[in-house]
FIGUDREN-762144 format. One line per 4 residues: for each residue x, y, z of C-alpha. Coordinates in nm, 3 decimals, always signed. Layout:
! residues N
X:Y:Z; ...
This chain:
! residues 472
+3.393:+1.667:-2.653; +3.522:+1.327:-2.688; +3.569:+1.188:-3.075; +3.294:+0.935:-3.069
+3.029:+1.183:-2.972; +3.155:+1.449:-3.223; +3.118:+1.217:-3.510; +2.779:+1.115:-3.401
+2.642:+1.458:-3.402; +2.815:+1.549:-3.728; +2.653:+1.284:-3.891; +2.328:+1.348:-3.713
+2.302:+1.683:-3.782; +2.348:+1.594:-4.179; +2.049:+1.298:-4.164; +1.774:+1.547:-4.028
+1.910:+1.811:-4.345; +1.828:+1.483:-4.616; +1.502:+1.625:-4.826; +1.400:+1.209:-4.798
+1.475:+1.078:-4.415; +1.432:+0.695:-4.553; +1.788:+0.756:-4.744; +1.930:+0.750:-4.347
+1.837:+0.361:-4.349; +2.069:+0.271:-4.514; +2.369:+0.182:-4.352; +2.635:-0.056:-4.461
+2.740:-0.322:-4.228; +3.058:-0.105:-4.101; +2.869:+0.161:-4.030; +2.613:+0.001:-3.812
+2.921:-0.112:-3.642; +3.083:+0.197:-3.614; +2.790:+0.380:-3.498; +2.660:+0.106:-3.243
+3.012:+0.138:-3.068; +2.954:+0.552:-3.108; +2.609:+0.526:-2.942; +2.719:+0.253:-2.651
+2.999:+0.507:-2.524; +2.775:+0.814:-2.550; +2.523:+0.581:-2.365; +2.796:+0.471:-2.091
+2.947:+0.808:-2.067; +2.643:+1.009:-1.995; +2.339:+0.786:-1.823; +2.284:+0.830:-1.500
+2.256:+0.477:-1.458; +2.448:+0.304:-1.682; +2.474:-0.050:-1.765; +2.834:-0.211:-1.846
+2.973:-0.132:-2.225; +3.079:-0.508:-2.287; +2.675:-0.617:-2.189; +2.526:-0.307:-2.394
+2.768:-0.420:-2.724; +2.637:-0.790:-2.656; +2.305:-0.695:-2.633; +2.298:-0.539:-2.957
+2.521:-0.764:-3.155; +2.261:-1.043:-3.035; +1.981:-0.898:-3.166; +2.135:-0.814:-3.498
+2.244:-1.199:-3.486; +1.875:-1.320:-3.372; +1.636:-1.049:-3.562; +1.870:-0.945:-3.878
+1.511:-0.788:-3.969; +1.499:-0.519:-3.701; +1.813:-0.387:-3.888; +2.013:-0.098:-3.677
+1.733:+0.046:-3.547; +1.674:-0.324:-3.322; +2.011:-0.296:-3.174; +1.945:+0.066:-3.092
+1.630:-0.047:-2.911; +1.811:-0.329:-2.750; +2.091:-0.084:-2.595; +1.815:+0.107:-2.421
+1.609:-0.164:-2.312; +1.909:-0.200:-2.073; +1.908:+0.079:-1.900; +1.630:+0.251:-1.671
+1.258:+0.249:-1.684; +1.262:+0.612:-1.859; +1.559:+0.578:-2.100; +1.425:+0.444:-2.449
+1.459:+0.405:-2.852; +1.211:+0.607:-3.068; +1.116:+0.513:-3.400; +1.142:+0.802:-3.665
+0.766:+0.868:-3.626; +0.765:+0.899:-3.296; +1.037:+1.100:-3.261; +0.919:+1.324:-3.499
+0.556:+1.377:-3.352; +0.744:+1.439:-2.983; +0.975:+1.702:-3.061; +0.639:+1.871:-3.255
+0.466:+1.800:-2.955; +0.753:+2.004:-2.711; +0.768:+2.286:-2.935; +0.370:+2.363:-3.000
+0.252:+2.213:-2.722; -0.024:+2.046:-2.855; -0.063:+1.682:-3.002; -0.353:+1.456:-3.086
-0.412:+1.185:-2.874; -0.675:+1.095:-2.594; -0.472:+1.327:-2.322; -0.366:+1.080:-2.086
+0.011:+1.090:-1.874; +0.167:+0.745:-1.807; +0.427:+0.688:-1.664; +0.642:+0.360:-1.599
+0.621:+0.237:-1.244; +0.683:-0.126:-1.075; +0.700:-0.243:-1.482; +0.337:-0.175:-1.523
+0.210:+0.136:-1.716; +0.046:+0.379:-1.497; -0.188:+0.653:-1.599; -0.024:+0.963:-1.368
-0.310:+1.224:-1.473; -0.562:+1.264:-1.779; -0.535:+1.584:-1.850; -0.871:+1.857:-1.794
-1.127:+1.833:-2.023; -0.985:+1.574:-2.205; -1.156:+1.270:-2.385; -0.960:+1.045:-2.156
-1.115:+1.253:-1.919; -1.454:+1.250:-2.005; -1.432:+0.907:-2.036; -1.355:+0.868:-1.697
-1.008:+0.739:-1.705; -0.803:+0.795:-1.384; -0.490:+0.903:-1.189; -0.392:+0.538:-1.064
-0.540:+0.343:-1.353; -0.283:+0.092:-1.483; -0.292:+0.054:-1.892; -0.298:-0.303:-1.957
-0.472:-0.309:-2.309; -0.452:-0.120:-2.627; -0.777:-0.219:-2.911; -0.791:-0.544:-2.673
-0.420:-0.628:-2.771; -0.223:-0.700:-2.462; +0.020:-0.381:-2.399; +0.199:-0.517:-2.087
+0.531:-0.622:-2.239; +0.565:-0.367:-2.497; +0.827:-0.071:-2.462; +0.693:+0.266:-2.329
+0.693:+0.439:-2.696; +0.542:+0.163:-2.873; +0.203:+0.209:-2.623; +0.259:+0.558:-2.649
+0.226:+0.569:-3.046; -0.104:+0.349:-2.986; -0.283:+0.598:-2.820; -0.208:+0.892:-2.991
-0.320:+0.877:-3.376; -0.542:+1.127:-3.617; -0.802:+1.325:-3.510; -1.137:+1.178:-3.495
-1.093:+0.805:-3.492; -1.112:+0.595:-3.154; -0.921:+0.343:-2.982; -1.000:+0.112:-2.731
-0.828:+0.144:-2.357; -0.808:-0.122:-2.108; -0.748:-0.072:-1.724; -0.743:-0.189:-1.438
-0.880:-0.019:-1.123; -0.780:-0.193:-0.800; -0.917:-0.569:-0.907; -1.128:-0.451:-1.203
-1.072:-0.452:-1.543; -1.249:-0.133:-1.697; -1.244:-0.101:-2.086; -1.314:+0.317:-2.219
-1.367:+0.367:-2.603; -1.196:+0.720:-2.645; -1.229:+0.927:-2.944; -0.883:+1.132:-3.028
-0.902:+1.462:-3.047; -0.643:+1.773:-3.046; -0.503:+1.810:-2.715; -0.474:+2.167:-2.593
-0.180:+2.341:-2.544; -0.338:+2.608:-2.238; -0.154:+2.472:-1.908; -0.238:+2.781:-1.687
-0.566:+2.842:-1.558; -0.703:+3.130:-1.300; -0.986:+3.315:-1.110; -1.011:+3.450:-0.781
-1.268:+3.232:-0.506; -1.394:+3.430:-0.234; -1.130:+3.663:-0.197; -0.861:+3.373:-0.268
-0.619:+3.326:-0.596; -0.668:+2.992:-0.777; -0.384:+2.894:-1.000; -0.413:+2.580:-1.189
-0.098:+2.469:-1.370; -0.154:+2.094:-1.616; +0.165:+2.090:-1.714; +0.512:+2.279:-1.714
+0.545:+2.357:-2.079; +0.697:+2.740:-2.329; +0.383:+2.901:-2.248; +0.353:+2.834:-1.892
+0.566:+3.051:-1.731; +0.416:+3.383:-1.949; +0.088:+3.227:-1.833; +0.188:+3.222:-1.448
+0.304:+3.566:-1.488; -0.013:+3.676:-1.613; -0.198:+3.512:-1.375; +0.042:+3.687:-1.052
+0.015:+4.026:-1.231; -0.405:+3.982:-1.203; -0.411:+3.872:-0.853; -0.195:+4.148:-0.764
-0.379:+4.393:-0.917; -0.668:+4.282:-0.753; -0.526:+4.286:-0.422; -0.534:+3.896:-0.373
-0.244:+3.826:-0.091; -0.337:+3.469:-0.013; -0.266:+3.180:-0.335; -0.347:+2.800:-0.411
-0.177:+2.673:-0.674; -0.300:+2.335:-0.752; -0.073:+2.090:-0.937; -0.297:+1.766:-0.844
-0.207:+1.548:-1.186; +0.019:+1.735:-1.335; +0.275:+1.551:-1.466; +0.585:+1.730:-1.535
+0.701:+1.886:-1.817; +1.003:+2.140:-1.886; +1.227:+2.158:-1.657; +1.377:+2.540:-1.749
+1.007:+2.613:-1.736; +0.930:+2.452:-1.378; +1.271:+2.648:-1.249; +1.169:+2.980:-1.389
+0.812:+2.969:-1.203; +1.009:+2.876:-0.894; +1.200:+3.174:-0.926; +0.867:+3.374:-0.926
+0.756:+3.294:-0.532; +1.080:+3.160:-0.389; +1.382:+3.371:-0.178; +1.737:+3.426:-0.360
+1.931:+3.115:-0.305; +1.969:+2.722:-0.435; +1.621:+2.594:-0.553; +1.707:+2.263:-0.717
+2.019:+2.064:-0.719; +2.108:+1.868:-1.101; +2.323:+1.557:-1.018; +2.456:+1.369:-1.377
+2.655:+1.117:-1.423; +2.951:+1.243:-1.357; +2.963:+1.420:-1.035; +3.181:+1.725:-1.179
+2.916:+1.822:-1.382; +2.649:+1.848:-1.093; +2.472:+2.178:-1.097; +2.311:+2.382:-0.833
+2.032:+2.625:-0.999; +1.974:+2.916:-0.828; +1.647:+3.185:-0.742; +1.909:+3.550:-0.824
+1.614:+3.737:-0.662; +1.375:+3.719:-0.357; +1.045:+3.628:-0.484; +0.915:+3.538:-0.134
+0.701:+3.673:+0.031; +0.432:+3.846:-0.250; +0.147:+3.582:-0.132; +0.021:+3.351:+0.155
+0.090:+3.029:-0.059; -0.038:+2.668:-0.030; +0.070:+2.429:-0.309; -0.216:+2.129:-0.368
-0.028:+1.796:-0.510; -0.153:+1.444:-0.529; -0.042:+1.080:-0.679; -0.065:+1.244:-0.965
+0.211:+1.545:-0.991; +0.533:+1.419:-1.124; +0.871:+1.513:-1.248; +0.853:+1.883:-1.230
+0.593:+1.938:-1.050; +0.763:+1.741:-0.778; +1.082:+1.946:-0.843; +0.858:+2.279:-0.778
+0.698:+2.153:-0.472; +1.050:+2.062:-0.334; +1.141:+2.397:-0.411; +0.839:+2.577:-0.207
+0.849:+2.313:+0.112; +1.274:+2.347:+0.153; +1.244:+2.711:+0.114; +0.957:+2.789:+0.334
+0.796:+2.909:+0.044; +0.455:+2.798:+0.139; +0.271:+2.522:+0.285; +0.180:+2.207:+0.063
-0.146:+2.054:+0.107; -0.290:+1.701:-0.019; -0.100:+1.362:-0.056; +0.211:+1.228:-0.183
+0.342:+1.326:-0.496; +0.423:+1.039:-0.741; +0.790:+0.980:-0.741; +1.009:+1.077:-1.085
+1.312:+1.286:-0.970; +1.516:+1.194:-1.288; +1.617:+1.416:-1.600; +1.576:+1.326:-1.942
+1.754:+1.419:-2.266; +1.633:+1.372:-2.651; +1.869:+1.310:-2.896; +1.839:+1.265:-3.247
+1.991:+0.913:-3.417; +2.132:+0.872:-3.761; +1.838:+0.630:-3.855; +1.640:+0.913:-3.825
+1.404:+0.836:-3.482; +1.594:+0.921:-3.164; +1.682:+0.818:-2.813; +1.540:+0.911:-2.469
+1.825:+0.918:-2.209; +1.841:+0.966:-1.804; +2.111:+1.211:-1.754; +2.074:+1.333:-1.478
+1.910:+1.286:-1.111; +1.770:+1.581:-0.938; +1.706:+1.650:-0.514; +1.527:+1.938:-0.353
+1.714:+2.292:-0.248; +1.747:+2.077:+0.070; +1.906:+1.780:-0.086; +1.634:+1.522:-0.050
+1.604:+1.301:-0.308; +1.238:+1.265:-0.517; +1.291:+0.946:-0.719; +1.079:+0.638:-0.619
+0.994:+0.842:-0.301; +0.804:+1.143:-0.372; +0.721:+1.440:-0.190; +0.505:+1.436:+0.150
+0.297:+1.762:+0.202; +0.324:+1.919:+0.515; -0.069:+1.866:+0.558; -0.203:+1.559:+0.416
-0.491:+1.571:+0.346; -0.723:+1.291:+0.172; -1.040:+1.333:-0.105; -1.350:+1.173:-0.016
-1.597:+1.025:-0.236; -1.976:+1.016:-0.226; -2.260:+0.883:-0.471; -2.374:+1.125:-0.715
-2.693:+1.330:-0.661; -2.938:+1.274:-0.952; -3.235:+1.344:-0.818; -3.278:+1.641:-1.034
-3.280:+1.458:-1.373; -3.619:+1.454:-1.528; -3.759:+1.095:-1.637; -3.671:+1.018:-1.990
-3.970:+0.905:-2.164; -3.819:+0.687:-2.468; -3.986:+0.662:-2.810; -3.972:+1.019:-2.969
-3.661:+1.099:-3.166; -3.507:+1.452:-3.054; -3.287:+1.605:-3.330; -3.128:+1.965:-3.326
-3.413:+2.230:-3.288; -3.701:+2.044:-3.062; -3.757:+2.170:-2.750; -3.898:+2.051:-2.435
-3.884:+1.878:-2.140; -3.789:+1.544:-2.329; -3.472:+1.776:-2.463; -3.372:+1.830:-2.085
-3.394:+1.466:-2.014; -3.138:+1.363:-2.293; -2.917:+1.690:-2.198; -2.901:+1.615:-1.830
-2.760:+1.271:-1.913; -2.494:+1.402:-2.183; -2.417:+1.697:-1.926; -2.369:+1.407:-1.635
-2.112:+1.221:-1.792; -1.934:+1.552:-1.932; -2.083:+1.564:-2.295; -2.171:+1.920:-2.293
-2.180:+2.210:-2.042; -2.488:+2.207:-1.910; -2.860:+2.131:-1.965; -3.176:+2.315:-2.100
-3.460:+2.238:-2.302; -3.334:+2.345:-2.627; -3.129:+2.106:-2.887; -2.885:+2.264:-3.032
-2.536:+2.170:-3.267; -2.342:+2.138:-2.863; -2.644:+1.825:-2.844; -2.588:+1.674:-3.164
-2.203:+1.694:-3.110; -2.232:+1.508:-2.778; -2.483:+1.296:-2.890; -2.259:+1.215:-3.178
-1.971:+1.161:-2.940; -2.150:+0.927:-2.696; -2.268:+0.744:-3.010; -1.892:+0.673:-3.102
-1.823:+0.544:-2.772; -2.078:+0.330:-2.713; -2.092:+0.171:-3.043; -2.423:+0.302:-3.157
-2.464:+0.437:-3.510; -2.358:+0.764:-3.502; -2.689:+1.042:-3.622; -2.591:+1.326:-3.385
-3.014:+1.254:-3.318; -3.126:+1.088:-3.025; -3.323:+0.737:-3.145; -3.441:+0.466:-2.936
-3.118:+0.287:-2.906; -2.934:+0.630:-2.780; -3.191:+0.661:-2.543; -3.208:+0.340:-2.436
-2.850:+0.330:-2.347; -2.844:+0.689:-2.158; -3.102:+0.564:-1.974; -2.932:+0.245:-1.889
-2.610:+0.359:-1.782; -2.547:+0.297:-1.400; -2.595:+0.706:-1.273; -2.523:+0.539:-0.890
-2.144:+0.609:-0.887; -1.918:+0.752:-0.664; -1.805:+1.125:-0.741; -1.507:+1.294:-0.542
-1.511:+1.565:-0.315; -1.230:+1.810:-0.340; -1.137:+1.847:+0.053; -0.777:+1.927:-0.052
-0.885:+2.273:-0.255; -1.194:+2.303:+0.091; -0.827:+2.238:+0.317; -0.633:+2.490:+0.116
-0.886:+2.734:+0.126; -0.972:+2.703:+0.480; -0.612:+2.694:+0.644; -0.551:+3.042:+0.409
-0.833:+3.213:+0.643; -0.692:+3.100:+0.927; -0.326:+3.197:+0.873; -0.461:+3.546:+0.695
């Protein structure tokens, strides 16, 4: 280990021990110097696409010339502004709430992926049942506005730490969909750590993996052990928008359906260190497997799909895959936040490369949309105020409305505490004072809400499940 990058961990290692993480601020003129020049060669030595020392030293130096203010931490975000798209500074806060977030799993937020793409912020997925979700945010969307303050120059942390905030309160998010600008008031809630969902459809495994995360593989495991045991030979797993996660934890569910032999290939900076990451064991074999993926699945979901199409693994099924074949690190800073670094490239078993290209399923198969069928909603009859209790077929009304725009499960004629909490919830979102009862102005608003819209028809999963007949 070279001298530079000793000292910086030794002194790292001592700021995240201080009892008060402020006392890390405060660094004397020679030290910012010293440390800038530490961080610039560990920058230089080890991104995968580097920018030259002399223009990251200038960069900084500049900034601590033209912003004093922005202290050590502003050159630090200068340096990475440099280098590529997914490479960035992270205040203290941040950094803190992220490295929470990748041990539990869980964080509170509005549960929606973006991802940096053509210098716009793109929403890759919202995650299931999330309020981003519900609120009918989408894969594609590009985030352009944050509480209607204009997002689209700020740095990828900085919109980040906007949406993501305490439990309860709400934030405005603006889109835009094609040539529309669409505007969603989100309440944040705790997003939910379960990544691995399963069941068996006429005769056929579904496995449903949102993310690549500690938990995941154990989850996967489970979920192989149950179709076994039930005799299930033909799988779908479905990765449509998911977008990534751990890559140990994305190679260690490869290893659980793929034959002994390479399964990814690692390629870093420095072409000595490249690494080749193998499956020990054959895994093949135990199921008829088609993999779903869509715009959507990124990073290492793309790296598991490349895995399952170059090894004949199984057959993948939907459209292309989003494009993010690069390898991040975290490292902690002596300020305290930390610093998000490429490292590393990676390529399928076959040696195709993922980044900016994606992944093309061997079937490709498009979603179609169609307007939504209402014709089973009951006429709501405004005037009476329904509260948690009444009954009747005004109660159905309301609940068919809350249930259509993914308030609550489903509909009957009963209120109950689910009602009030939707009603309380769609309140919040639409600006109304928030009762958890249904007044005239909640009703008048349900019932005003354009029902027409287009909903999507999953031809992929109908594909998938139809071309496992036919090979069974």
């Amino acid at each position: 280990m070279k001298k530079s990058l000793k000292r910086i961990l030794a002194l790292v290692c001592g700021v995240l021990l201080l009892a008060s993480p402020a006392a890390a601020l405060e660094l004397s003129g020679a030290q910012e110097y010293l440390f800038i020049h530490d961080l610039v060669d560990f920058v230089y030595e080890n991104a995968k696409f580097p920018e030259e020392k002399e223009k990251l030293l200038d960069v900084a130096f500049h900034e601590r010339l033209v912003n004093p203010e922005s202290g050590f931490n502003g050159m630090v975000e200068a340096v990475m502004d440099c280098l590529d798209e997914h490479s960035g500074y992270m205040d203290e806060t941040t950094y803190r709430s992220y490295m929470q977030e990748s041990v539990s799993g869980e964080f509170a937020g509005i549960g929606v992926n973006i991802s940096i793409q053509d210098d716009a912020f793109v929403v890759i997925s919202a995650i299931a049942g999330s309020p981003a979700e519900k609120a009918g945010i989408v894969s594609g969307d590009i985030l352009v506005a944050v509480d209607d303050e204009n997002i689209e120059e700020e740095e990828f942390e900085a919109v980040r730490a906007r949406i993501t905030g305490q439990v309860g309160t709400t934030v405005k998010v603006t889109v835009r969909r094609g040539s529309e600008l669409l505007s969603f008031t989100v309440m944040r809630d705790m997003i939910a750590s379960e990544t691995v969902y399963y069941e068996i459809m006429d005769g056929i495994g579904y496995l449903q993996l949102t993310g690549f995360t500690q938990t995941s593989v154990e989850g996967v495991k489970e979920a192989i052990n149950y179709f076994e045991t039930n005799g299930v030979k033909d799988l779908i797993m479905d990765l449509r928008n998911n977008p990534g996660g751990e890559m140990n934890a994305a190679l260690d569910i490869c290893r659980l359906f793929t034959p002994s032999g390479v399964i990814m290939r690692v390629e870093y900076a420095n072409s000595k260190n490249n690494v080749l990451f193998y499956n020990e064991e054959d895994s093949n074999g135990k199921f008829n497997l088609a993999v779903l993926v869509n715009g959507g699945s990124a990073s290492a979901s793309e790296l598991f799909t490349g895995a399952i199409q170059d090894t004949s693994s199984g057959t993948i099924i939907g459209t292309r895959t989003f494009g993010k074949g690069t390898v991040q690190t975290i490292m902690p800073i002596v300020s305290g936040g930390g610093i998000r670094l490429t490292v590393a490239e990676y390529k399928t078993a076959g040696g195709r490369a993922v980044h900016h290209k994606g992944i093309t399923p061997d079937i490709v198969v498009e979603n179609t949309t169609k307007i939504a069928d209402t014709s089973y909603m009951v006429p709501m009859v405004l005037g009476t105020e329904w509260k948690a209790g009444d009954t009747g077929e005004g109660v159905l009304a309301l609940e068919q409305r809350l249930a259509f725009w993914g308030y609550m499960e489903e509909a009957d004629e009963v209120a109950d505490e689910e009602t009030a909490t939707a009603l309380r919830l769609f309140q919040v979102q639409n600006g109304l004072t928030v009762t958890g009862t249904a007044d005239v102005y909640t009703q008048i608003r349900l019932n005003d809400v354009n029902y027409a819209i287009e909903i999507e028809s999953d031809d992929q999963l109908a594909a998938a499940m139809e071309f496992l007949k036919n090979e069974g």
